[in-house]
C-alpha positions as CSV (number, residue, x, y, z in Angstrom):
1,X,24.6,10.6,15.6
2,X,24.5,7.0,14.8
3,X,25.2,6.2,10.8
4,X,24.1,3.8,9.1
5,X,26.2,0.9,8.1
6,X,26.5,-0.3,4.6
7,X,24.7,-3.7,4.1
8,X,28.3,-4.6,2.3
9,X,29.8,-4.0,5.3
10,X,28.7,-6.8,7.3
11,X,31.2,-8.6,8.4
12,X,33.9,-6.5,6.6
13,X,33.0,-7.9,3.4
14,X,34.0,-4.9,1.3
15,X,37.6,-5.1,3.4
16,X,38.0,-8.4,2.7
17,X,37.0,-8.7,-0.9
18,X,39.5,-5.5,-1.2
19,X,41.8,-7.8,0.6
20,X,41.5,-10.3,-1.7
21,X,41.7,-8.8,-5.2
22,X,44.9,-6.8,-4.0
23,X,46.5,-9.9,-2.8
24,X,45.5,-11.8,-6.1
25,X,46.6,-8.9,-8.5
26,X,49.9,-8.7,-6.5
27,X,50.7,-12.2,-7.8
28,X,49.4,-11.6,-11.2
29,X,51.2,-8.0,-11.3
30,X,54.8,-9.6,-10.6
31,X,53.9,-12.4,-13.0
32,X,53.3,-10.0,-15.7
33,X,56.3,-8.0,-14.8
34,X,58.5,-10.9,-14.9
35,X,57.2,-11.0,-18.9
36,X,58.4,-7.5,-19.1
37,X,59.1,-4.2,-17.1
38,X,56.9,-2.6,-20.0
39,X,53.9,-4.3,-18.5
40,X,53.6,-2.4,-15.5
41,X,51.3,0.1,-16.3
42,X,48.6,-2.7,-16.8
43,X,48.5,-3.9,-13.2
44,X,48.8,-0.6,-11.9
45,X,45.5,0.9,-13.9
46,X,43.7,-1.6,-12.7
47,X,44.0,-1.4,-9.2
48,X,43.3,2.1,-9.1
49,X,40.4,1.2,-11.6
50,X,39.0,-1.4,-9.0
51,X,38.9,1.0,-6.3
52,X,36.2,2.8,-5.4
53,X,33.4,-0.1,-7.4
54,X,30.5,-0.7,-5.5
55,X,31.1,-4.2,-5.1
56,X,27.7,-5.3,-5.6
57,X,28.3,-8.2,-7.3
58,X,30.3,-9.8,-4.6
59,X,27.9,-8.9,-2.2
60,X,24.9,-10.3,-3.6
61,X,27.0,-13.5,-3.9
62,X,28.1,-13.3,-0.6
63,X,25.3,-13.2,1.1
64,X,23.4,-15.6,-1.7
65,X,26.0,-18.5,0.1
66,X,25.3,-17.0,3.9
67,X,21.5,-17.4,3.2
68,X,21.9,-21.3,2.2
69,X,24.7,-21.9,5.4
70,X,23.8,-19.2,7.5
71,X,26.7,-19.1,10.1
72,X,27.8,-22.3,10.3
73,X,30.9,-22.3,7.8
74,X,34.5,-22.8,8.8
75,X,36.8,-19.6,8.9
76,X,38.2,-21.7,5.8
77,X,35.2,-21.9,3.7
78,X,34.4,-18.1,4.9
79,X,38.2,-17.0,3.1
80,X,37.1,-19.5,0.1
81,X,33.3,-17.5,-0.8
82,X,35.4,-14.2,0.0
83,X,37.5,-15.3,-2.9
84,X,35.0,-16.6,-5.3
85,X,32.8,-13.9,-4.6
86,X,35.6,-11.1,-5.3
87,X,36.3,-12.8,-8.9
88,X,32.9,-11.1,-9.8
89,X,34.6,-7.9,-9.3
90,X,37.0,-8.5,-11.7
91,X,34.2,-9.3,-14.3
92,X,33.0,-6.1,-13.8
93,X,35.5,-4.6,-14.6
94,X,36.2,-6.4,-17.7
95,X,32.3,-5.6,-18.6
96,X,33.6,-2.1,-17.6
97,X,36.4,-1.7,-19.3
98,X,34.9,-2.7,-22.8
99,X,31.7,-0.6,-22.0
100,X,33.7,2.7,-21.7
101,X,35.7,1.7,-24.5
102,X,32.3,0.8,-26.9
103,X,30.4,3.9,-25.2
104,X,33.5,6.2,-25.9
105,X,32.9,7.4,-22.6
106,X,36.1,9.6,-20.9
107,X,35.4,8.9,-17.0
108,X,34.4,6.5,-14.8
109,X,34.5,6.8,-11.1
110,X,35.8,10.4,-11.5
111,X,38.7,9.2,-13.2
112,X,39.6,8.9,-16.6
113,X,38.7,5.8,-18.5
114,X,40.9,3.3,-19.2
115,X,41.0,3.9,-23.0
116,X,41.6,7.8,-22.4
117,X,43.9,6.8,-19.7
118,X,46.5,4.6,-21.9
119,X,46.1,7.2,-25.1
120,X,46.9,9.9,-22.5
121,X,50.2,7.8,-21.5
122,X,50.9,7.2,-25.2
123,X,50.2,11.4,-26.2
124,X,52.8,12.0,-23.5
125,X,55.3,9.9,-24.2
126,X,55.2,11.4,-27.9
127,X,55.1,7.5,-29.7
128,X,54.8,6.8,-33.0
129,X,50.9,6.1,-34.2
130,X,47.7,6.9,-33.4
131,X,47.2,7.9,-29.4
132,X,43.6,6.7,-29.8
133,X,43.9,3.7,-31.2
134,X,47.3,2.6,-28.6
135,X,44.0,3.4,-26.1
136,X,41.8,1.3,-27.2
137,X,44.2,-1.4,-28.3
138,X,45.1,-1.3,-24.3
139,X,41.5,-1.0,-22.9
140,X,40.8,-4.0,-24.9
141,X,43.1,-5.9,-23.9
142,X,43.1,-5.2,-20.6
143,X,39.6,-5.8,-20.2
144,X,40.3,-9.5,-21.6
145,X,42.9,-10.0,-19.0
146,X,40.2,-9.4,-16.4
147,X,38.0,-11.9,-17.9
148,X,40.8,-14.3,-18.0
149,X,41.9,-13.6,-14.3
150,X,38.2,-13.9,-12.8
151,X,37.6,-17.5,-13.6
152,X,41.6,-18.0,-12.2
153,X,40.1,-16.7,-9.3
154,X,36.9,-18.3,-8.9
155,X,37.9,-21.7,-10.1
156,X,41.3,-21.3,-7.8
157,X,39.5,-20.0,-4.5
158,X,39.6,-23.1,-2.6
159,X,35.9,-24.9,-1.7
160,X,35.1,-28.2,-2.2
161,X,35.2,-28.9,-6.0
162,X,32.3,-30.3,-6.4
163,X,30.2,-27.1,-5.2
164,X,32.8,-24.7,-7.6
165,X,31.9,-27.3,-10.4
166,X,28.7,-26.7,-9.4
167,X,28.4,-22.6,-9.2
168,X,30.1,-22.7,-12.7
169,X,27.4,-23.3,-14.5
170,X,25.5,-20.3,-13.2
171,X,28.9,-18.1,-13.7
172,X,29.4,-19.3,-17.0
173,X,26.1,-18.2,-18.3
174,X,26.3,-15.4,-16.3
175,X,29.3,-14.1,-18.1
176,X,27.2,-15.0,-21.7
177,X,24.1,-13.4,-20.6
178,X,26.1,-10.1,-20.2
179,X,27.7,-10.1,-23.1
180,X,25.0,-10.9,-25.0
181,X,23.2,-7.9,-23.1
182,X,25.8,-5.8,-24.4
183,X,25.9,-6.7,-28.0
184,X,21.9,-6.2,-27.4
185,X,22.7,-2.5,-26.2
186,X,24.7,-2.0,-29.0
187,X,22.3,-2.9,-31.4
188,X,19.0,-0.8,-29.6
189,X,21.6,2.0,-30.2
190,X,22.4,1.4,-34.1
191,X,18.1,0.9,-34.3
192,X,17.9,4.2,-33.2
193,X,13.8,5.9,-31.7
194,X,12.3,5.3,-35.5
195,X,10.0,2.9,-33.6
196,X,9.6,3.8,-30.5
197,X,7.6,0.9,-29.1
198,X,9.8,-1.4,-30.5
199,X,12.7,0.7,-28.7
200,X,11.4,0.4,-25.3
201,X,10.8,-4.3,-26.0
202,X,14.5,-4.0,-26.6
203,X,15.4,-1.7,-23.5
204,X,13.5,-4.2,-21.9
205,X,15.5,-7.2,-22.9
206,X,19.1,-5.4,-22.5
207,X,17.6,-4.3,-18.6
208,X,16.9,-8.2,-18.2
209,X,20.4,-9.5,-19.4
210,X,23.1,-6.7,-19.2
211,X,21.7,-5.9,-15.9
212,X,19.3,-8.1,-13.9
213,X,20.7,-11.0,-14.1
214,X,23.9,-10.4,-14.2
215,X,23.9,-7.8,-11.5
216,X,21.6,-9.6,-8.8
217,X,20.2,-12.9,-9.9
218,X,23.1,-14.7,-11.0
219,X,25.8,-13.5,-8.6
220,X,23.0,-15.0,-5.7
221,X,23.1,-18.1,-7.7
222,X,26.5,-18.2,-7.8
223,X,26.9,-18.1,-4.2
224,X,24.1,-20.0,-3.3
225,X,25.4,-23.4,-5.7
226,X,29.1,-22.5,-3.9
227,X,27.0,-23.1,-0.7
228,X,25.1,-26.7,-1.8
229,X,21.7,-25.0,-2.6
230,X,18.9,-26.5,-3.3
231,X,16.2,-25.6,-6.7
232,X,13.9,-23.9,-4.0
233,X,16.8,-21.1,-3.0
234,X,17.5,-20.7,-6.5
235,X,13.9,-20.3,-7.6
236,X,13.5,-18.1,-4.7
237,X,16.6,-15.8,-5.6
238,X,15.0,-15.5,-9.0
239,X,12.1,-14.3,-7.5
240,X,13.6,-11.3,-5.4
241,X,16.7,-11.1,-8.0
242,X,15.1,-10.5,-11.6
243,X,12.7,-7.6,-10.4
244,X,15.2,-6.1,-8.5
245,X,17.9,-6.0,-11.0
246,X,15.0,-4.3,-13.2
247,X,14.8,-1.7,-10.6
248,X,18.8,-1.4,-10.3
249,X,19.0,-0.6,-13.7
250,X,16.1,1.7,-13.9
251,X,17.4,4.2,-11.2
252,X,20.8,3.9,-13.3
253,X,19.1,4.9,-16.3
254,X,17.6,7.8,-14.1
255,X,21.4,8.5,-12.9
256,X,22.6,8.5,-16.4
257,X,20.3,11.8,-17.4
258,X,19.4,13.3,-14.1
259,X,22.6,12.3,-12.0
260,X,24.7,14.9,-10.2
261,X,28.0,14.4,-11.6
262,X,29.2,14.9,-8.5
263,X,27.9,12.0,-6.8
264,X,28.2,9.7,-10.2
265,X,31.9,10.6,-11.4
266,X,30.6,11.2,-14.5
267,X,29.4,14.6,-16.5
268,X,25.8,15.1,-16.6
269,X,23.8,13.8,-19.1
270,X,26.5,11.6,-20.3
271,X,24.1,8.7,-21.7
272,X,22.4,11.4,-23.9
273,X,25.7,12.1,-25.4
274,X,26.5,8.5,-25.6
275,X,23.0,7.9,-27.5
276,X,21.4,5.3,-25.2
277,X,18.4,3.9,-25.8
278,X,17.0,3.1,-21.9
279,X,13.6,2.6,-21.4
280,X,13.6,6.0,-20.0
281,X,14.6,7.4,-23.0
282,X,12.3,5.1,-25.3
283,X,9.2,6.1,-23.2
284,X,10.1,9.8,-23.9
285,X,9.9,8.6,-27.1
286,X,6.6,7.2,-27.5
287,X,4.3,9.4,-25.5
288,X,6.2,12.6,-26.7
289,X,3.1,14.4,-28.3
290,X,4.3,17.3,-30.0
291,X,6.7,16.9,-33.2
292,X,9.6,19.7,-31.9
293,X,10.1,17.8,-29.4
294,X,10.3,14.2,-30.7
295,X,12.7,15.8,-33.7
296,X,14.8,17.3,-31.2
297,X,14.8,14.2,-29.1
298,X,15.6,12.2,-32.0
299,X,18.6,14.8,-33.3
300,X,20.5,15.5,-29.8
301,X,20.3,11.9,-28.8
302,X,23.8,10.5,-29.3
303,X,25.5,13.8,-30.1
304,X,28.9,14.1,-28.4
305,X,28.9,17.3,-28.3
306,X,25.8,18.0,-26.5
307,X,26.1,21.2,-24.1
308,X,24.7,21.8,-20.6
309,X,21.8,23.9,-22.4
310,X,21.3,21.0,-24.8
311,X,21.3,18.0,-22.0
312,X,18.6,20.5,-20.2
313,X,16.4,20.8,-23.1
314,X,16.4,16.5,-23.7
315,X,15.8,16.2,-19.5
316,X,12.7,18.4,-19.6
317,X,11.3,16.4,-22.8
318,X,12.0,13.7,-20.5
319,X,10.0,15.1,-17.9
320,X,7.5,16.4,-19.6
321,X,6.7,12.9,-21.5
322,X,6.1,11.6,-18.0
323,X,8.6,8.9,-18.7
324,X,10.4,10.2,-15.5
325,X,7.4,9.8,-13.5
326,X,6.7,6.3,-15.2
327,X,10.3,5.1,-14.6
328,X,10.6,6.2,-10.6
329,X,6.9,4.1,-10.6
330,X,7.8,0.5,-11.6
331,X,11.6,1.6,-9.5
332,X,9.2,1.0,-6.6
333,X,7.0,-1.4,-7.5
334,X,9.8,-3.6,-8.5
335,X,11.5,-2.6,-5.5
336,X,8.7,-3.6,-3.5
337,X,8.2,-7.1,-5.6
338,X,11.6,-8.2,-4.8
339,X,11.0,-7.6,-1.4
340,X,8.0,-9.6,-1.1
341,X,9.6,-12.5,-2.5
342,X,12.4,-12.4,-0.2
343,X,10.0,-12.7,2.6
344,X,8.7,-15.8,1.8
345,X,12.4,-17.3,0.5
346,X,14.0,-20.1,2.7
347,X,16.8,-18.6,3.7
348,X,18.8,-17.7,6.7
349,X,17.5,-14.8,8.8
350,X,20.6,-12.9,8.9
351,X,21.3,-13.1,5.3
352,X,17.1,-12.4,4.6
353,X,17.7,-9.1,6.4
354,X,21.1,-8.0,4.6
355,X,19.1,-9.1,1.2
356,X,16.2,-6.6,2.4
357,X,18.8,-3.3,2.8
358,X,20.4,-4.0,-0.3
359,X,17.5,-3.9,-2.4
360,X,17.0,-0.3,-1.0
361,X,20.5,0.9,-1.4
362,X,20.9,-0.3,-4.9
363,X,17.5,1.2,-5.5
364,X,17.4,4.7,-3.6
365,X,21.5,4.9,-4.8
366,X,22.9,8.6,-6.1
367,X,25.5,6.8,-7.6
């Protein structure tokens, strides 16, 4: 039996991004342990954070700088995008870091989050103070040493200046546009269902700049500027990027209720508990017809202490709303929008084809 081979994997990119990131947080480890012995534990939660991500990010910038050069760059430029493209991972898991921390969530990956690992570390060493707060005092500022590190990484990863100066643009507004989507999400939480249709305009907006662009669109840019691109490639990742970022999101908000927590590393139902307000949810919202179930839908959402029987009750409102059905619709059709405009972009064939399985794996994903 033949199997399939991850679109990341082409070319090793996963290995070599890997490769990378270890290699840079080796450096970065020993030069906070020069600081102090006591700073070990940071270096050491992140790597085993990092593994196991997706590495979409980097991937999407990859091959967004393969489409533009196609296989003509030197094994020197090659190590340099494999550089600049792994820095994304490291805003991730910044973006991460603070997310779990904001969401109160106590996994990710199947591991414990960052700010229940270092409370954890403080609860068993019996300190003085408040376990929780030594947590989240850690996960914070751990998550700003990623931030800090991706830009030494991108800015340090060795292509011609001039195209880095270039790509910066895209990655600085990139790494806005996030947090601005998650300052967005925070608010559509604290607006709570009261008006439903204005809900689902917001979830809208936080899909678009939590997730679309900074998931797809901008890592392509990225790459592509790092490769001397031209307006017509970056209009033309745009194109293929923004819809199917949409659609990325969209089967994550499906994941976040309906996910096996198996596959996800995370319990199920957990973005019920954490009260978020996805389109998914907001579309349960508005078409719900009968008023049990919007005053149930309204009172569970966002309880932390939702049981199995409780998260079963909220997915077959869900259901029942046809929100589900409306969701898995425009997955598709987004899906299938995104591929039409890769078709026509003017890129490398190669890199056209890679561009095509990725926008089914990070649309037909169980994880």
């Amino acid at each position: 039996m033949v199997v399939p081979v991850n679109p990341l994997d082409r070319h090793s990119l996963r290995t070599r991004v890997d490769t990378a990131l270890s290699a840079f947080l080796d450096d970065q480890g020993a030069a906070l342990i020069a600081m102090s012995a006591e700073l070990a534990p940071l270096p050491t939660a992140l790597r085993e954070f990092l593994d196991g991500g997706k590495l979409m990010r980097p991937g999407f910038c990859y091959w967004g700088w393969r489409g533009v050069l196609g296989d003509s760059a030197s094994a020197q430029e090659e190590d340099g995008i494999v550089h600049a493209a792994a820095a994304l991972e490291l805003l991730q898991a910044s973006a991460l870091i603070h997310d779990d921390y904001m969401d109160d969530s106590d996994t990710r990956r199947g591991m414990p989050a960052i700010h229940r690992r270092f409370a954890a570390a403080h609860r068993e060493a019996a300190w003085e103070g408040s376990e929780a707060r030594f947590g989240a005092a850690a996960a914070i500022l751990l998550g700003d040493v990623c931030l800090t590190w991706c830009d030494e990484m991108f800015a340090g990863c060795g292509l011609p200046a001039e195209r880095v100066a270039a790509a910066r643009k895209y990655f600085d507004v990139m790494r806005t546009e996030v947090m601005a989507g998650q300052y967005l999400d925070v608010l559509a939480q604290a607006h709570g269902l009261d008006e439903p249709e204005r809900a689902a305009q917001r979830a809208q907006t936080v899909i678009r700049f939590k997730s679309a662009k900074y998931t797809i669109e901008r890592p392509l840019h990225v790459g592509a500027m790092l490769a001397g691109g031209t307006p017509d490639v970056i209009a033309a990742y745009s194109a293929y990027g923004l819809p199917l970022g949409e659609a990325f999101q969209l089967r994550d908000d499906v994941l976040g209720v309906f996910g096996d927590p198996a596959a996800t590393g995370k319990p199920a139902g957990d973005d019920l508990r954490e009260g978020k307000q996805t389109l998914l949810v907001a579309l349960a919202a508005a078409r719900a017809d009968s008023p049990a179930a919007i005053k149930t839908l309204r009172a569970e959402l966002g309880n932390p202490d939702l049981d199995t029987a409780g998260v079963a009750e909220l997915q077959d409102i869900i259901r029942s709303t046809g929100a589900l059905d409306d969701v898995e619709t425009r997955i598709a059709a987004l899906t299938g929008q995104a591929q039409a405009a890769l078709e026509a972009a003017p890129i490398d064939g190669e890199a056209k084809s890679v561009l095509q399985e990725l926008a089914v794996m990070a649309t037909a994903r169980k994880k």
